[in-house]
Backbone as a ProteinNet text record, in pm:
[ID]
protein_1_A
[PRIMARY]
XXXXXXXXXXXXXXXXXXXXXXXXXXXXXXXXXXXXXXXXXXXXXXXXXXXXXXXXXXXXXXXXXXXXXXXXXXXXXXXXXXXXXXXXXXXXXXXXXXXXXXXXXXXXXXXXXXXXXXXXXXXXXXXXXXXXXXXXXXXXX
[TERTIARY]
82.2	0	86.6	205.7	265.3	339.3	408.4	383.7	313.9	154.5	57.9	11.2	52.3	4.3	107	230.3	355.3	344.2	281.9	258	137.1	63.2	-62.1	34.7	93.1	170.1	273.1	351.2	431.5	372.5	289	176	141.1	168.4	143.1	265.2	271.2	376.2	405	604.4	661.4	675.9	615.3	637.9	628.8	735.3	844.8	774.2	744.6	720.1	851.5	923.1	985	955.5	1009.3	907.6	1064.5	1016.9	1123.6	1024.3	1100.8	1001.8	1139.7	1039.8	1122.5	1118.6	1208.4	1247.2	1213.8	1151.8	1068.3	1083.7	960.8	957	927.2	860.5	773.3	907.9	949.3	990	975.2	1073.4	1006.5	895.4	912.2	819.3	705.5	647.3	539.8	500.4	573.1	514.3	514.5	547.7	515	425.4	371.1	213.2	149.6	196.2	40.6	8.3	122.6	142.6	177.3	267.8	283.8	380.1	355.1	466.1	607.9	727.2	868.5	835.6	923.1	942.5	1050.7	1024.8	1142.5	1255.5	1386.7	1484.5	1521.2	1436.2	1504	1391.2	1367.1	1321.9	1376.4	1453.5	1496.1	1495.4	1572.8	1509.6	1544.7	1464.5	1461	1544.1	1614.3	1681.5	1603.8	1653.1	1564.2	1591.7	1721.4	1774.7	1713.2	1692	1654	1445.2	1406.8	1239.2	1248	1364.6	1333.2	1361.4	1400.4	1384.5	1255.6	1133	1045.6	923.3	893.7	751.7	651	573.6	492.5	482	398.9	352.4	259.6	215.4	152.4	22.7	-108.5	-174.8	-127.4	-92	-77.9	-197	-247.6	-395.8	-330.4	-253.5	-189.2	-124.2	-70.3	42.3	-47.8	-132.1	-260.1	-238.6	-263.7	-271.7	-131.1	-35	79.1	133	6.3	17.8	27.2	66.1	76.4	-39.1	-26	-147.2	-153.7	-286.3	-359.4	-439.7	-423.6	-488.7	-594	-690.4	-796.6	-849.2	-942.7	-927.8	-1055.3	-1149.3	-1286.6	-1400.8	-1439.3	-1499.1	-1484.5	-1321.8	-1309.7	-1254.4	-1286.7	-1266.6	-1375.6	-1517.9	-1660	-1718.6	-1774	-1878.7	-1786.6	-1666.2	-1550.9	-1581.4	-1594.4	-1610.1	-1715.8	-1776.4	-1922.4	-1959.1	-1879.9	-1906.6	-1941.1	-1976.6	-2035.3	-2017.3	-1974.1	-1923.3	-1868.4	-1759.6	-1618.2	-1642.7	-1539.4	-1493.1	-1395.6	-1411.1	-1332.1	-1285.2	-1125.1	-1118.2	-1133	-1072.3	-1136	-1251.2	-1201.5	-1395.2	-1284.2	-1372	-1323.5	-1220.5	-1167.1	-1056	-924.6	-951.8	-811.8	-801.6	-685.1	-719.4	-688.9	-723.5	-674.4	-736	-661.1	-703.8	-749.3	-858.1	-929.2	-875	-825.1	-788.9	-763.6	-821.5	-816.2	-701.2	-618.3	-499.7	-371.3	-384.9	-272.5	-246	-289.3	-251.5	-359.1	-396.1	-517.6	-421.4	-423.9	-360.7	-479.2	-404.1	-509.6	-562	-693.7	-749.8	-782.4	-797	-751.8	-812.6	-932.5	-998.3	-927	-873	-786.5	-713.6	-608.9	-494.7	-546.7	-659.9	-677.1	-698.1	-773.1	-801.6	-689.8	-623.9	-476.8	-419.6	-409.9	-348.7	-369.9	-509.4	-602.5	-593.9	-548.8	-525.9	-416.4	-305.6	-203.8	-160.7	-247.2	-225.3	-330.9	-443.9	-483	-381.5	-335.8	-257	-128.4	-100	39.7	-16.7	-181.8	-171.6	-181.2	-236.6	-241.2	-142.8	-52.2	107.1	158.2	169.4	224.1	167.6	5.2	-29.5	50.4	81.9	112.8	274.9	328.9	513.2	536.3	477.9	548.2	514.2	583.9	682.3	834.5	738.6	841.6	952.4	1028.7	1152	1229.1	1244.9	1243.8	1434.9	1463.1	1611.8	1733.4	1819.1	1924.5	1938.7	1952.1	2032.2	1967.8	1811.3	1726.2	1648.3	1579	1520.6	1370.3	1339.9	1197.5	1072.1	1074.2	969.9	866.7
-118.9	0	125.4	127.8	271.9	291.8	176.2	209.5	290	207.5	269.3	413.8	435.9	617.5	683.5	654.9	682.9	757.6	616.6	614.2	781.5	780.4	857	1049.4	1074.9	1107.6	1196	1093.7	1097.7	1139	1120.5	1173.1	1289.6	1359	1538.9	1627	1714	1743	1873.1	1865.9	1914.8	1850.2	1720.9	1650.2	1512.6	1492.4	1368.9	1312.6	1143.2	1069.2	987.2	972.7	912.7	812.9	669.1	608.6	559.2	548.6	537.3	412.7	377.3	273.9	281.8	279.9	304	213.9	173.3	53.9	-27.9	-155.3	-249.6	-209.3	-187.6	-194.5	-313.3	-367.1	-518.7	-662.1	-706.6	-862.1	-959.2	-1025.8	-1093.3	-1190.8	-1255.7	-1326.8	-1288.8	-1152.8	-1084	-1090.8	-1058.3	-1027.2	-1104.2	-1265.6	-1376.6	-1407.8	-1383.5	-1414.3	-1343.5	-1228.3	-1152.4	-1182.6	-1305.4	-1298.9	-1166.6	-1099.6	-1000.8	-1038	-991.1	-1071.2	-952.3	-1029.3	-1004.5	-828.6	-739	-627.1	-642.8	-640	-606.6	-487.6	-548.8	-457.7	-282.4	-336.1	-253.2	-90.5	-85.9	73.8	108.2	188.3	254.2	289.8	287	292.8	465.4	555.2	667.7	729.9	831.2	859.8	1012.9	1072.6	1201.2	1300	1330.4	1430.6	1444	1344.2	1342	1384.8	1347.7	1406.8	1591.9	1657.2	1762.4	1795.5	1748.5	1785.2	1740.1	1726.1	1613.7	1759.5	1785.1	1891.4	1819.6	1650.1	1647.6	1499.9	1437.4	1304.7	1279.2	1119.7	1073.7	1033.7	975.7	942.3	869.9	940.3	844.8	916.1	870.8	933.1	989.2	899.4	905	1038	1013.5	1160.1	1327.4	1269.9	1405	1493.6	1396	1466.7	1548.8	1519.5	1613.4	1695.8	1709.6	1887.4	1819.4	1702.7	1662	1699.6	1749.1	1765.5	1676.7	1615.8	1517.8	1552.6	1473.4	1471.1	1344.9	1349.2	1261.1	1300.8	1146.5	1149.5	1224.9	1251.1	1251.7	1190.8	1274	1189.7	1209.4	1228.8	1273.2	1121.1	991.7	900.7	839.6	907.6	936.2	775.1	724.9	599.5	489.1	459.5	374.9	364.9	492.4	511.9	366.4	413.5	340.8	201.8	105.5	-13.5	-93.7	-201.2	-277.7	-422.9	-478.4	-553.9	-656.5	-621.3	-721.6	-645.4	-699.9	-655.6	-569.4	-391.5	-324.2	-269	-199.8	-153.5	8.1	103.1	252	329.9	444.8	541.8	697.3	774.6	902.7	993.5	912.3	878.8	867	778.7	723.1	577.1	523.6	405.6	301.3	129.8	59	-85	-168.9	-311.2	-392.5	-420	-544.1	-681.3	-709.7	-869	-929.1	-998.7	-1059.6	-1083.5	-1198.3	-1292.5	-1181.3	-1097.3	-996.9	-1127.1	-1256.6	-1264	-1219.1	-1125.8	-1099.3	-987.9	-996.3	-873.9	-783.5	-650.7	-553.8	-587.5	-540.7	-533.6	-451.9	-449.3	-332.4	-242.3	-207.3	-129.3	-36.7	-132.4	-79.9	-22	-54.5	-15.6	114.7	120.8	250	359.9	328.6	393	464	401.2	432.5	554.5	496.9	570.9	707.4	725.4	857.8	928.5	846.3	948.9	989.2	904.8	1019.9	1088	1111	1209.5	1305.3	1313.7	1418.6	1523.3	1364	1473.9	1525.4	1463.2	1515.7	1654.1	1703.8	1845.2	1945.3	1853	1966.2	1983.4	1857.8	1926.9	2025.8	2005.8	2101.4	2239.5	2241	2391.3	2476.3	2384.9	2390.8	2475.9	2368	2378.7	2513.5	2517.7	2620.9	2739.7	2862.5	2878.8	2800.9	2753.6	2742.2	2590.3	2584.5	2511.1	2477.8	2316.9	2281.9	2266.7	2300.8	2255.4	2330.7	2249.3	2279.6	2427.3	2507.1	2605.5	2723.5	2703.7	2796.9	2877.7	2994.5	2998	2967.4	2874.3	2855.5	2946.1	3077	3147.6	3194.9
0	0	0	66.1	75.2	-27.3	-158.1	-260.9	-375.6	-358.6	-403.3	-393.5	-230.7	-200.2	-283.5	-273.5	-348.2	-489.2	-595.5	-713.5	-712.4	-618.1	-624.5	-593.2	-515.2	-477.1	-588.6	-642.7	-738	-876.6	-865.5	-982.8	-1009.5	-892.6	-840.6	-913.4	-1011.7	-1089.5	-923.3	-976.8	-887.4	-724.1	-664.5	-556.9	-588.9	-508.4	-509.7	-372.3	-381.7	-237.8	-234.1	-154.8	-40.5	33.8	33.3	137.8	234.2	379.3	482.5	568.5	658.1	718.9	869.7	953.4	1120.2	1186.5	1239.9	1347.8	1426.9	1424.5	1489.9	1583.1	1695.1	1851.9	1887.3	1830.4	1877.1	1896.6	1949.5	1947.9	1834.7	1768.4	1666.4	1712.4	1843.3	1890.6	1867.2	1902.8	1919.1	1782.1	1748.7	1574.7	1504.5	1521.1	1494.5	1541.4	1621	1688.1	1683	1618.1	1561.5	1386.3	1322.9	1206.4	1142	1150.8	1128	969.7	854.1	758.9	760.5	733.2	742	626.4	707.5	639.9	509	417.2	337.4	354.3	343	368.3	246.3	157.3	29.2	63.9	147.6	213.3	324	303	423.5	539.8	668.2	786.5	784.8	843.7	859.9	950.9	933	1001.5	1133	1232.9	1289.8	1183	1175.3	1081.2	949.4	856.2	745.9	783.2	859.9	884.2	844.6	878.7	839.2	696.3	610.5	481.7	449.9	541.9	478.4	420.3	390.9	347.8	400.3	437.7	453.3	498.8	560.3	650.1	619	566.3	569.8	658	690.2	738.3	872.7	987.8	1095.6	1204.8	1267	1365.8	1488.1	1545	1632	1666.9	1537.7	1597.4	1565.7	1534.2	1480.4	1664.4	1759.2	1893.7	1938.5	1854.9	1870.2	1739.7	1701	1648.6	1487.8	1431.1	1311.5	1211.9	1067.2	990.2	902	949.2	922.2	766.1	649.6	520.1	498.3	568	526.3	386.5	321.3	176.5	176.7	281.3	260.2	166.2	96.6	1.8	-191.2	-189.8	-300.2	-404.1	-303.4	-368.7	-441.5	-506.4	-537.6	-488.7	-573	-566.5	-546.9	-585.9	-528	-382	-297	-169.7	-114.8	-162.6	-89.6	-164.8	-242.9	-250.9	-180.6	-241.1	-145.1	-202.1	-344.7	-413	-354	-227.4	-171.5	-42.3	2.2	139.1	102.3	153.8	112.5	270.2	267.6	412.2	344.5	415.2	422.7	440.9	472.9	500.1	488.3	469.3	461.7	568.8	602.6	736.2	635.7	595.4	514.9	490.3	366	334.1	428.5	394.8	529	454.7	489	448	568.7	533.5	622.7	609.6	776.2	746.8	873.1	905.4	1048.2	1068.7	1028.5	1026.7	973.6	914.4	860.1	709.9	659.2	516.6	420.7	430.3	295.9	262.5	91.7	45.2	31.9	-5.6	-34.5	-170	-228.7	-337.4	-403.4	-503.1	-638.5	-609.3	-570.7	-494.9	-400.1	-282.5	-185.3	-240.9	-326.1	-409.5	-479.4	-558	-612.6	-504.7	-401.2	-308.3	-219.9	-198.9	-108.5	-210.5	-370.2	-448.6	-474	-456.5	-445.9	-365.9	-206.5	-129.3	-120.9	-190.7	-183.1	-280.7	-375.5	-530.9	-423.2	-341.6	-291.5	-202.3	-110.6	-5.4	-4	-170.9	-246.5	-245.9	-336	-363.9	-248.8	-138.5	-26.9	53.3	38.5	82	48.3	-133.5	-241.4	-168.2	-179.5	-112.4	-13.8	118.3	295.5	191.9	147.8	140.8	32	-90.6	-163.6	-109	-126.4	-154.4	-81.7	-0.1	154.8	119	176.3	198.2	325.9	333.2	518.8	490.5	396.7	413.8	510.2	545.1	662	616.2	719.8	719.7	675.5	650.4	618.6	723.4	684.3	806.3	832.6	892.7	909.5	980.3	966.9	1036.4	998.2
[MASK]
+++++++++++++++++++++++++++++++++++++++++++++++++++++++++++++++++++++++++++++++++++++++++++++++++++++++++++++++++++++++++++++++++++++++++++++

């Protein structure tokens, strides 16, 4: 899926997605018993330093309570939204795959869906960041 937002993302002329992935907290034990499947190595683990060149963050809820801006898709993903066909995960929150066990892949649906939201919250980054620039040595005020 964070591919997919990527592709959606990357689609936005003038912004570039990035994908980083941060450092197991969990035990492999743990995460063998939640079936959790093996991360692939070929994405990067994130560094603190490198977050500030970042213009913009993805969908996490969590960190919404410490000041983070949050890009829900609302309902600009039209009648896709509201199927009823399959078992779809998302709601105007943001995308998300349904799966008890953690082996169900996402479905094309999902996949378009994810993709949409991040060609949206590519443009409302784009909005937040230009003119502006987070790079070292600038001044941010």
């Amino acid at each position: 899926m964070a591919r997919r937002i990527k592709k959606g993302v990357d689609s936005t002329p003038e912004v570039k997605g990035v994908l980083y992935r941060i450092p197991e907290t969990l035990p492999h034990r743990t995460l063998g018993q939640m079936k959790v499947p093996q991360k692939r190595n070929e994405v990067p683990l994130v560094k603190v330093d490198e977050l500030v060149n970042a213009d913009g963050l993805t969908v996490i809820t969590q960190l919404v309570h410490h000041g983070m801006v949050f890009v829900p898709i609302g309902q600009t993903f039209g009648a896709g939204m509201f199927r009823m066909d399959s078992i779809r995960g998302g709601s105007p929150c943001g995308a998300e795959v349904l799966s008890e066990d953690g082996t169900r892949e996402p479905s094309e649906t999902e996949l378009a869906f994810v993709e949409r939201q991040g060609k949206y919250m590519a443009k409302v980054v784009k909005r937040f960041a230009w003119p502006f620039s987070f790079a070292p040595g600038e001044n941010h005020n």
